[in-house]
N, C-alpha and C positions, 0 to 999 in steps of 0.2 A: 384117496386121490391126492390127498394134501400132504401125507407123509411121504408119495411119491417121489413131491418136485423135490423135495428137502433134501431127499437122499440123491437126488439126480444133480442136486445143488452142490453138495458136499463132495461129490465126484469131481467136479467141475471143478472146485478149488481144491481139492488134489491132483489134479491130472496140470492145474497151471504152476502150482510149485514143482513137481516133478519136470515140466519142459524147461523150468524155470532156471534147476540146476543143471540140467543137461547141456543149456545152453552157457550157463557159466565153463561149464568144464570144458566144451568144445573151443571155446574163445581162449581159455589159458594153454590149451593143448596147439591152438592153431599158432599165439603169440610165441611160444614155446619153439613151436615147427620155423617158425619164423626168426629166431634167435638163431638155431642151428638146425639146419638140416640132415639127419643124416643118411637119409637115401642118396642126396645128390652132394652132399659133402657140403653144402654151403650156407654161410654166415650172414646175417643180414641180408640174405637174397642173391648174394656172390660168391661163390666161390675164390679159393687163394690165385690164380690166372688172371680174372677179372678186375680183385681186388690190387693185384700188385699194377695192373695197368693205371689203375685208375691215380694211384699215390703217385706214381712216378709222372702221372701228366699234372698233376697240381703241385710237385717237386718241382719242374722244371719254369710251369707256370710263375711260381714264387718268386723264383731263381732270376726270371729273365724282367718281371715286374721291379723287383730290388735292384737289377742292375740297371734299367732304364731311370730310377729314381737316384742314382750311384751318380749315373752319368750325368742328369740335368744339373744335379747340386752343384756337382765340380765346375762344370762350364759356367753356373751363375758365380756359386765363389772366387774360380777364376778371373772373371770381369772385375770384381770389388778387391780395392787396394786394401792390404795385408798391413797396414800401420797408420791408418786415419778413415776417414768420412771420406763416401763416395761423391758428395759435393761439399764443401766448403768454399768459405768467402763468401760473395754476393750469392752465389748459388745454392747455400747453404737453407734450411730452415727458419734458419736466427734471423733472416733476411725479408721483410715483406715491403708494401708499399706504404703501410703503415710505419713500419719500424724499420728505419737504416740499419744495417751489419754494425754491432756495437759491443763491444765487451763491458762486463758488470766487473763490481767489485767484490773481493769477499776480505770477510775480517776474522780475528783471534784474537781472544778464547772466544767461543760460543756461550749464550744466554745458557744458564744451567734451565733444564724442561722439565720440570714435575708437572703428570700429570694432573694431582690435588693441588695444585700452588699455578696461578696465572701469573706469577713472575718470570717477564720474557727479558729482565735487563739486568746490567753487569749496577751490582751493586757494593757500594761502598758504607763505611762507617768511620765515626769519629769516637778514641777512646779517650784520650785525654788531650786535652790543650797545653798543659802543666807540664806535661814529657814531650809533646810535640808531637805526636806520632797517629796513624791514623790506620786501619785496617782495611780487610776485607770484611765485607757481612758477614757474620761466621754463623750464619742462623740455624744450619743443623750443622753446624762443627768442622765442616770440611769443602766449603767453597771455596776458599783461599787453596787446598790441595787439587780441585775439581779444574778450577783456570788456571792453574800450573803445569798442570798433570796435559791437559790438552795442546799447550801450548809446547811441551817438552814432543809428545806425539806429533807433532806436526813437523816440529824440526830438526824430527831422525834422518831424514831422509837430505837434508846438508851437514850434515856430521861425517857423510859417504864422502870421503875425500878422495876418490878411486874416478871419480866423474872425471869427465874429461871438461865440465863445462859448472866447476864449481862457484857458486855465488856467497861473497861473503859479504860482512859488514863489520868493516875494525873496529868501529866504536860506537855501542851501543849501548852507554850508559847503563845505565840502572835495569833498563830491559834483558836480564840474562838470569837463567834459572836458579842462580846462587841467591838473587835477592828476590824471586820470585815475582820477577817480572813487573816489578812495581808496588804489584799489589800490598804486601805488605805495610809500606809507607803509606798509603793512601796516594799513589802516583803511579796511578796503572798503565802500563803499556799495549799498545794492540798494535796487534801485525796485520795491514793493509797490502794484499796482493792485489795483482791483476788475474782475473779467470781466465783458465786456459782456454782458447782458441786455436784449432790448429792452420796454420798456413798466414793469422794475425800478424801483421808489421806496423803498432802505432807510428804517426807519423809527427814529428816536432809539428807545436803551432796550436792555432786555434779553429775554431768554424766558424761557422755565419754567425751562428745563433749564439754561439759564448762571448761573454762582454767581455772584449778587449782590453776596455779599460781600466780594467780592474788592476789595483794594486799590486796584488801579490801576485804569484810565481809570472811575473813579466819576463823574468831575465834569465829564464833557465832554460839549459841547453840541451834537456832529457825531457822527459816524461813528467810533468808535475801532477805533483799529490797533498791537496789539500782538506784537509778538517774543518769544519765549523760548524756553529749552532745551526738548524734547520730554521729559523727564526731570529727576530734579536733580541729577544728573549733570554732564547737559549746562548746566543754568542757572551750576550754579559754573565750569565752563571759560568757557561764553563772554563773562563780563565784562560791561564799560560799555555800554548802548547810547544811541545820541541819533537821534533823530527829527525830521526839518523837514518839517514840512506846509505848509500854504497859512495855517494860524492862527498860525504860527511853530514854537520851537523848542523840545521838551520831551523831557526823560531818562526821561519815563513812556510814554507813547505816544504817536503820531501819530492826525489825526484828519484823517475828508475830511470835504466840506461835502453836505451831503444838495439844495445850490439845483443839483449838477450833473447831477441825474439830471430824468427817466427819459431813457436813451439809446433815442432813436425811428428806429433804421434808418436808411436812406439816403434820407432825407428831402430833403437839396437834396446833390447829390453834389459840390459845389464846396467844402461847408461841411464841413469834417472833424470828426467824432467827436474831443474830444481829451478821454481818459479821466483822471480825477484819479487820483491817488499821495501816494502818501509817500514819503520816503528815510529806510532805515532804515540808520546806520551805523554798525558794530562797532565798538570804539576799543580793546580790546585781550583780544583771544580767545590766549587759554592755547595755546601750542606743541603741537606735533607731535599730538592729542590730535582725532582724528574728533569734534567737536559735529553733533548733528541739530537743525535748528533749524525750530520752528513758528511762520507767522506767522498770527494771525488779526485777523477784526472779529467786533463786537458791533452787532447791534441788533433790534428786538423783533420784526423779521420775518426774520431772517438766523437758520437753524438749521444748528447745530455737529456735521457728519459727520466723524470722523478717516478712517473709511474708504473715506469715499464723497469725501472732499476737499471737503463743502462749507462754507463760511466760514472755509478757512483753506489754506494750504498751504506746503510744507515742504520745504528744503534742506539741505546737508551740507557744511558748514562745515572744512578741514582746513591747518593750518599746519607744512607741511613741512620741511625741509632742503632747502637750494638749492645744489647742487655748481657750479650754473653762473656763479652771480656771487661775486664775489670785492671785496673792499675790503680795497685796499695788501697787497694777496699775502697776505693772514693766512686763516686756513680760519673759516667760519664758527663761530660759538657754539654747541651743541647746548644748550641751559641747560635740558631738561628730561628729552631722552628721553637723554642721554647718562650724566645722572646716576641717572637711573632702571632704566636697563640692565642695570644690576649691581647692583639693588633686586630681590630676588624678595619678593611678596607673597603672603599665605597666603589661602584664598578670605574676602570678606566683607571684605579692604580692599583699599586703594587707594594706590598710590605719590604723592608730595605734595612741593612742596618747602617746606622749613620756613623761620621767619625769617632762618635762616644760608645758606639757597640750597640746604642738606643734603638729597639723597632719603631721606623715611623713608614709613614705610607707618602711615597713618590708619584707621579704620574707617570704611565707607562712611556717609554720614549719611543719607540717605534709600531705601529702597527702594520701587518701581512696585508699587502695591495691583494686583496684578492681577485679581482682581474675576472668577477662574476657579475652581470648587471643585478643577480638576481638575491646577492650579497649586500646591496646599496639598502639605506637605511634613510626613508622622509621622515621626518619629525612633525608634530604637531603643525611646528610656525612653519611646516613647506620647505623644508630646507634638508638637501640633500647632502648624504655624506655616504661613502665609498664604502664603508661597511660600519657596523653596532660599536666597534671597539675604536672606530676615529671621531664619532659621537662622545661618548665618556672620556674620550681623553682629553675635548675640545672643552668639555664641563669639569673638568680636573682641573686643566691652564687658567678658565675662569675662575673657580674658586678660589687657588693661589695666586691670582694675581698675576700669573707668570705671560711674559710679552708675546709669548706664540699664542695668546686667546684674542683671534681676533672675529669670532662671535659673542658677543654677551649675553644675546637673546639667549646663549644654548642653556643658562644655569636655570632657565625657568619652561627649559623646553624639553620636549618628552618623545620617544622614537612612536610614529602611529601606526609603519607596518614598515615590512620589508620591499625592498625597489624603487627605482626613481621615480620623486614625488609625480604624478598627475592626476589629472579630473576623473575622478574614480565615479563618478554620478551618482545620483539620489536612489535610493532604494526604492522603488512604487511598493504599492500596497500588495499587488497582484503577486509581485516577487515575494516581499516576506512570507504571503499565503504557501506558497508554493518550495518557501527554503528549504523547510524541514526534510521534506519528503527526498530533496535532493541535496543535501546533507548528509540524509543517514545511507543513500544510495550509494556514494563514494565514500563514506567510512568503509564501509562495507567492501567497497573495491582496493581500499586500501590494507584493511586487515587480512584480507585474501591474500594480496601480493606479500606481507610481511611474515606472514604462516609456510608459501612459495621458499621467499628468501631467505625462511629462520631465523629471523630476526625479532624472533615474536618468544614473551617471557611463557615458559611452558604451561602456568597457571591459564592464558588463554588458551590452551589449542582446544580444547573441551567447546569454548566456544565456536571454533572455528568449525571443526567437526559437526557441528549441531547445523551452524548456518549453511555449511555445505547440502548436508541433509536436505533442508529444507528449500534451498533453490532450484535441486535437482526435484523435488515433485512441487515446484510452480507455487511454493507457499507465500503468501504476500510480505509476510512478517520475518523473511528471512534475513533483514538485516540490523533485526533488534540487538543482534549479541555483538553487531557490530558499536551500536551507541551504548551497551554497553561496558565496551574493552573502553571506549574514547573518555567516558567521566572516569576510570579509573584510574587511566594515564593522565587524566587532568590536575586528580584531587592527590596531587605530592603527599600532603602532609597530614594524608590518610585522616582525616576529620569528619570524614563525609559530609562534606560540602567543597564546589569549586570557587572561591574568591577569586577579585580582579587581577590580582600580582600572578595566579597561575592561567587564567586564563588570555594573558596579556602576550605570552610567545607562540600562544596557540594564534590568536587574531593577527597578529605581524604579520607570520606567514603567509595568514591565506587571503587579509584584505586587498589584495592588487589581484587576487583572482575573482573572488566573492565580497564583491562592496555591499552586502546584505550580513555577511557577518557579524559585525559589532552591533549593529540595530535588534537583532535576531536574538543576541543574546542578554541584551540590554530587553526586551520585551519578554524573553524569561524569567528575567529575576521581579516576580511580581511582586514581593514586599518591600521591594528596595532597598535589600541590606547590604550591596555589593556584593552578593553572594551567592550561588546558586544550589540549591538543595539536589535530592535523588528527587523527589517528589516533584521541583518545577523541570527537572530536565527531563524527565518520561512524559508529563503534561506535554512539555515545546514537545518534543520529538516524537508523540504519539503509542507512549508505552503504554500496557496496559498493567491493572493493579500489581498482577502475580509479580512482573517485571521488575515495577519498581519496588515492590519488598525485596527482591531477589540481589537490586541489586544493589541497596542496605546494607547485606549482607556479606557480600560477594568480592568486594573490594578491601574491603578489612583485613581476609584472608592472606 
């Protein structure tokens, strides 16, 4: 009975591999029938009749889809003018309710760009004082050919004397590629356009907003264009300037002629746009010493954005040390930053050389109104000043003696935060209980935003990551890694500890928001060493052990 089923069994799984391939073969023979037929003559299921219908209705299909797409294009392109913007002027992009219609400026040579080198500025050097003469930074050997070279590129296109509408300039000094446009001598020249705008007609004069009063280009009957330090700072480094424009040659400004506008497109493409300039050149910018420098124009429809760049724009000016050139084997001069070196100045002046050559330290002569309430600087004694750097200059006049100190108090007085002095109130007890917790809650909101705006050193992101982690599943302790990114950025002088000198720009800031701050921190440093350990800031802040070993370590890095 039992050998029976076995053999009934064994049937059974022969007879299904045999349906098995049957069924393969039937399906390749049908796929096969299905490729080509050839009882009914047909391919794919059609015959060549059926087939050629079917092409010629998706030939024509094609045909008439392409030409519908033929014809909108022409009609839109038709609409849009063949040699400019389909809106310009007020109508224009450049235009909003924020920013009035304004043209920028552009300048030559360009900042040389290495991506491994953050130098974004035209750099100069000093070889010898004993020959006179002064260079380009030659720091990989070919900068001096680099600002040349761009400069000669730029003004092929007025070398085209075939224009109908050629711009020249008969005397421009030392600015011409034979002497390398200054650079050479240490008297570098830069070429100040105005950016093309099509349908633009500056208009002689000034606006509302430009001070009239001002000295220079008063009396000119063009276009002016004026240089100067971004600061006065920078006005006293960078010296002499002279200016050749197309009216000639002046130590006040330069000026363009208003008959070269408007610039109308590509109106005949044979005929080149050749944009007017001025040559603006340095004749002896002060040593080793970063100048920012702003160039703009004036006139009654040109309105003045510093930060939108419109009617002016600005470069960085710096004269270096040059190890690579040499004159008769002797080492270059350092004649300012070497004498100044071993000049320390106290805040609110400035190292200077006097009429012996001697570094001594001046008080700064002018400080930047910064025109911010939140700039202003109270002092211990309650006393308000416009911002930190008219503070130190105020204790500068006092220590010299000099007749513009007319606070004395200030020599013995000390900045206590940022903003105009007022009754900031007592700290209760309840608050201090309660700072920590909301302390470390907006570090937290703040390293967030500075991870957002990349502005965060990449050694933190690891922390930011973690903290992200952890708020997204409701963890309490999510903004431990926030306090501690904040001792890291505290502890400057990587000691592992934060002293009062560093914690002293952190408290400015934020006592006119948080009058518990300095209490808070002052009730941290429980041995009272003026100093504050990893150990008592995880204690204040509510770190735990692992923490504060961690983060012992972690800042050193």
């Amino acid at each position: 009975m039992h050998s029976e089923t076995k053999s009934k069994h064994r049937r059974s799984i022969g007879e299904w591999c045999q349906d098995f391939w049957l069924n393969i073969d039937k399906s390749i023979h049908t796929f096969s029938k299905f490729i080509y037929n050839p009882e009914h003559h047909e391919i794919f299921g059609r015959h060549g009749k059926r087939w050629s219908k079917l092409a010629a209705f998706y030939f024509f299909f094609y045909i008439t889809l392409a030409g519908f797409f033929c014809l909108y294009l022409s009609i839109y392109m038709s609409s849009l003018p063949l040699n400019q913007p389909r809106y310009i002027g007020k109508y224009s992009c450049l235009t909003s309710r924020a920013h009035r219609f304004s043209p920028g400026l552009g300048f030559r040579p360009q900042p040389r760009f290495d991506p491994n080198d953050a130098q974004t500025f035209i750099s100069l050097s000093y070889t010898s004082k004993r020959h006179g003469k002064r260079s380009i930074n030659n720091k990989d050997g070919d900068d001096i050919e680099i600002y040349t070279k761009n400069l000669d590129d730029f003004l092929n296109i007025y070398y085209n004397t075939s224009n109908s509408n050629n711009f020249i300039i008969n005397n421009v000094g030392d600015c011409n590629s034979n002497n390398q446009y200054g650079f050479r001598d240490g008297k570098p020249c830069f070429l100040i356009k105005i950016n093309k705008i099509v349908g633009f007609i500056p208009e002689i004069g000034r606006t509302d907003l430009d001070d009239k009063n001002e000295e220079a280009c008063t009396n000119i009957s063009n276009i002016p264009v004026q240089c100067r330090g971004e600061n006065a700072f920078d006005d006293d480094m960078l010296g002499d300037i002279l200016y050749y424009s197309e009216s000639g040659l002046s130590d006040v400004c330069g000026s363009i002629d208003v008959k070269h506008f408007p610039y109308n497109g590509k109106v005949n493409r044979n005929d080149i746009y050749q944009a007017p300039y001025v040559w603006v050149q340095f004749l002896n910018i002060t040593a080793h010493v970063l100048i920012s420098v702003e160039c703009r124009i004036f006139g009654a429809n040109i309105f003045y954005d510093k930060i939108a760049q419109r009617g002016s724009t600005e470069s960085e000016i710096k004269d270096v040390e040059n190890d690579v050139l040499k004159v008769d084997e002797e080492k270059p001069i350092n004649d300012f930053e070497d004498r100044c070196a071993s000049t320390k100045c106290r805040d609110g002046e400035l190292c200077v050389l006097n009429k012996d050559g001697d570094a001594e330290c001046a008080c700064i002569t002018q400080c930047e109104d910064p025109k911010d309430e939140r700039l202003m600087v109270c002092t211990k004694a309650n006393n308000t000043y416009t911002s930190d750097c008219e503070f130190y200059q105020m204790q500068c006049w006092c220590r010299k003696n000099d007749e513009k100190c007319t606070r004395k108090e200030a020599l013995a007085d000390s900045i206590d935060y940022f903003g105009r002095c007022q009754n900031l109130g007592i700290c209760t007890e309840f608050e201090l209980e309660v700072f920590p917790k909301r302390m470390s809650s907006w570090l937290g909101e703040i390293l967030d935003a500075l991870f957002v705006r990349k502005d965060l050193d990449n050694k933190y992101e690891v922390l930011v990551d973690e903290a992200r982690k952890m708020k997204l599943s409701n963890t309490e302790k999510w903004w431990r890694n926030a306090v501690l990114w904040e001792f890291c950025e505290l502890d400057q002088t990587h000691d592992n500890s934060v002293n009062n000198e560093e914690l002293a720009r952190f408290v400015r800031s934020l006592k006119v928001l948080e009058h518990c701050i300095q209490p808070f921190l002052d009730h941290c440093d429980t041995d009272n060493d003026n100093k504050i350990s990893p150990d008592e800031w995880g204690t204040c802040l509510g770190l735990e052990k692992d923490d504060t070993a961690f983060l012992k370590t972690f800042c050193s890095h």
